[in-house]
Every structure is written in C-alpha cells, then in structure tokens.
Backbone as CSV, one residue per row, in Angstrom:
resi,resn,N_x,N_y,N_z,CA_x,CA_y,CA_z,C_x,C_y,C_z
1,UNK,49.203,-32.111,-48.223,47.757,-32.063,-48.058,47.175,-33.461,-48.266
2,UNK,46.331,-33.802,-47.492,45.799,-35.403,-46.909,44.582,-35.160,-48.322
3,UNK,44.464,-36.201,-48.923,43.253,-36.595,-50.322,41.909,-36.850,-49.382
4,UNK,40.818,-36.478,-49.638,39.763,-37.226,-49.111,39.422,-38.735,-49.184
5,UNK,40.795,-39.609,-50.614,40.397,-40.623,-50.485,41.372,-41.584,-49.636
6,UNK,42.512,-40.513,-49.033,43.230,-41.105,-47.904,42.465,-41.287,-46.620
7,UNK,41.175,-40.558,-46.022,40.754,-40.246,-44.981,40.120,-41.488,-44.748
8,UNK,40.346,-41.875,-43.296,39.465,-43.445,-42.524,37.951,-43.081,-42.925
9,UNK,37.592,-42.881,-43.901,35.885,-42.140,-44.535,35.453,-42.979,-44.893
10,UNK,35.689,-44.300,-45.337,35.246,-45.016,-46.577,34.352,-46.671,-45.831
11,UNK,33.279,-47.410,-46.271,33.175,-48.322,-45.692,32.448,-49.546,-47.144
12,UNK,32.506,-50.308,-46.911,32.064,-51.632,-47.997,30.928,-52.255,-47.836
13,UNK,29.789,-52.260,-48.424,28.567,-52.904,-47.962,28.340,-53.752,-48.925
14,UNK,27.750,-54.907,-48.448,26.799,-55.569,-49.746,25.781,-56.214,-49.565
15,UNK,25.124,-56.785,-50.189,23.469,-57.469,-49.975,23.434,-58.027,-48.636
16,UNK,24.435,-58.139,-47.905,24.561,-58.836,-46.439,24.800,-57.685,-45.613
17,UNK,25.161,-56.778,-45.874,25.118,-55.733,-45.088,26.696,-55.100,-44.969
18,UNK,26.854,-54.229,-44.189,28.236,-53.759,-44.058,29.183,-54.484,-43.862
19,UNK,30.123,-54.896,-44.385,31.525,-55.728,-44.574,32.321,-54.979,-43.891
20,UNK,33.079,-53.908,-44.143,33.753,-53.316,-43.281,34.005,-51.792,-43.423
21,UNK,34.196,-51.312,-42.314,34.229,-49.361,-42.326,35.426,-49.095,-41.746
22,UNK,35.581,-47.562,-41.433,36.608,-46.610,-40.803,38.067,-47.054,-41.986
23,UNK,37.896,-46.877,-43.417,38.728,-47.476,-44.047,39.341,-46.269,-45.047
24,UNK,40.724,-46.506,-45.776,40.828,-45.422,-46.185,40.297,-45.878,-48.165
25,UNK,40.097,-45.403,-48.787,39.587,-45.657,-50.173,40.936,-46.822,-50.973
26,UNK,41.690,-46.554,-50.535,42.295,-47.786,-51.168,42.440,-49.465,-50.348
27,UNK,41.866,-48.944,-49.218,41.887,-50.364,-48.152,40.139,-50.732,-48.547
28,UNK,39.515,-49.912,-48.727,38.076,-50.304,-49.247,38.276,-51.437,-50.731
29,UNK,38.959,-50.782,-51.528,39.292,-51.179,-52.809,39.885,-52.763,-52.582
30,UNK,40.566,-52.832,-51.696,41.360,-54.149,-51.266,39.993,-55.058,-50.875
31,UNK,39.267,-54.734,-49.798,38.847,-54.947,-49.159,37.657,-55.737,-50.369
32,UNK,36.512,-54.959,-51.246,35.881,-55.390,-52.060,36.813,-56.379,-52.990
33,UNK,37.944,-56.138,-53.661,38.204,-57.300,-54.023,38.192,-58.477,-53.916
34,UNK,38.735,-58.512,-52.791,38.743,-60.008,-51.993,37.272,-60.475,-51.352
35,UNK,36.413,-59.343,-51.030,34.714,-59.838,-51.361,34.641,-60.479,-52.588
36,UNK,35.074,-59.977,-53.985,34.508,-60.398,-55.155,35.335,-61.530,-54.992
37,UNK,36.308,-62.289,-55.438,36.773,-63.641,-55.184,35.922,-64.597,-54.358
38,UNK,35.649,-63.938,-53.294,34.810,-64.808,-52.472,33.026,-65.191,-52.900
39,UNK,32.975,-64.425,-54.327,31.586,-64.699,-55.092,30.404,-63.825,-53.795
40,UNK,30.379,-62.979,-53.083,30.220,-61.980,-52.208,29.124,-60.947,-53.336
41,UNK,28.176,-60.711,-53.026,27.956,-60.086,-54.138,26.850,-58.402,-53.533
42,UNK,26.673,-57.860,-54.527,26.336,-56.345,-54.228,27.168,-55.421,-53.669
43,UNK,28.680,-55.772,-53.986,29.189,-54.842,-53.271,29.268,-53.311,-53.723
44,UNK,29.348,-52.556,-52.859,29.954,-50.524,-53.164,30.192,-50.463,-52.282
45,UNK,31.359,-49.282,-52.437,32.175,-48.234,-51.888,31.385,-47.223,-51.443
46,UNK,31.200,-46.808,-50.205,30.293,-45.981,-49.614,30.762,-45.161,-48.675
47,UNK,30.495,-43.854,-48.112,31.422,-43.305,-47.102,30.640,-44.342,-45.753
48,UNK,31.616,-44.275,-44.605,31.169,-45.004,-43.208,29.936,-43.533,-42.902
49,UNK,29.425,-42.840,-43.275,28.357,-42.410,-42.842,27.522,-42.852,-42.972
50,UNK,27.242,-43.379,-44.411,26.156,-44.049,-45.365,26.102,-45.276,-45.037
51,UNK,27.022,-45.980,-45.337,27.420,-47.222,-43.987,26.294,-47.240,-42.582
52,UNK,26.874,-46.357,-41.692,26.049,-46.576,-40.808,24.481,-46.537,-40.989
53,UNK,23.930,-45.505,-41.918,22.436,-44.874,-42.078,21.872,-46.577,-42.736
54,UNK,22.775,-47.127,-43.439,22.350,-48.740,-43.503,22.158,-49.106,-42.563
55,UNK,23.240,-49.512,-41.707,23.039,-50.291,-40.525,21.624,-50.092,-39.434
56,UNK,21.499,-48.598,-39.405,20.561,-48.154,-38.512,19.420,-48.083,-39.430
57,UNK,18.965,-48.405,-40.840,17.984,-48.827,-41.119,17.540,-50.466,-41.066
58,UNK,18.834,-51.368,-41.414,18.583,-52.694,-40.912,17.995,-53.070,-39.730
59,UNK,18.487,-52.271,-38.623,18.052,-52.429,-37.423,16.638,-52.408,-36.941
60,UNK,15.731,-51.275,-37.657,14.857,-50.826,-37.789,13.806,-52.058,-38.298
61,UNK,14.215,-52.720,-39.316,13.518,-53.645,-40.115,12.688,-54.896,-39.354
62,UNK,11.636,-55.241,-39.175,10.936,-56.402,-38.668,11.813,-57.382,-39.064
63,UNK,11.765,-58.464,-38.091,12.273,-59.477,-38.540,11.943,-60.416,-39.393
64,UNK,12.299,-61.147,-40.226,11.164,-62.038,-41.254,11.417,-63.544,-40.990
C-alpha cells in the first residue's frame, strides 16, 4: 500500500513563489533543504494543489 507521503502530491513554495511541485514528500524535503543552504527563505511543504491556488492568486495580483 502506496503512503500519501509517497504520492507526486507535494510542492515547495517560498516568499518567491513556488520552487517546485508534482513531488513526492521526501523529494520536497530534499528539495527545501537545498533552498535553505541557498539562504532561500519562507519556505513550506504544501500539497501541489495549494501550490497552484498560490500561483493562480499571484497571477491575479496587480503589478507593483
């Protein structure tokens, strides 16, 4: 039986916006690490649904 935190579910966002999706929870985990080294900051672990509902609110946003 497949874990929900094996499932391509998972995506990485931070104050810059989505870093990367379609990931499984331990490639997320990888993935924010090597954000944090890079001094990258605001990152979480988010499902790629929530992920997107970011993206498609960024989009939304006036430009400044």
């Amino acid at each position: 039986m497949e874990s929900e935190l094996d499932e391509r579910a998972w995506a990485v966002v931070s104050e810059r916006g989505c870093e990367a999706s379609d990931l499984t929870y331990d490639q997320a985990v990888e993935v924010e690490s090597r954000l944090l080294a890079e001094k990258v900051y605001g990152l979480c672990i988010v499902t790629k649904e929530a992920a997107a509902r970011i993206r498609r609110r960024a989009d939304q946003q006036p430009a400044q």
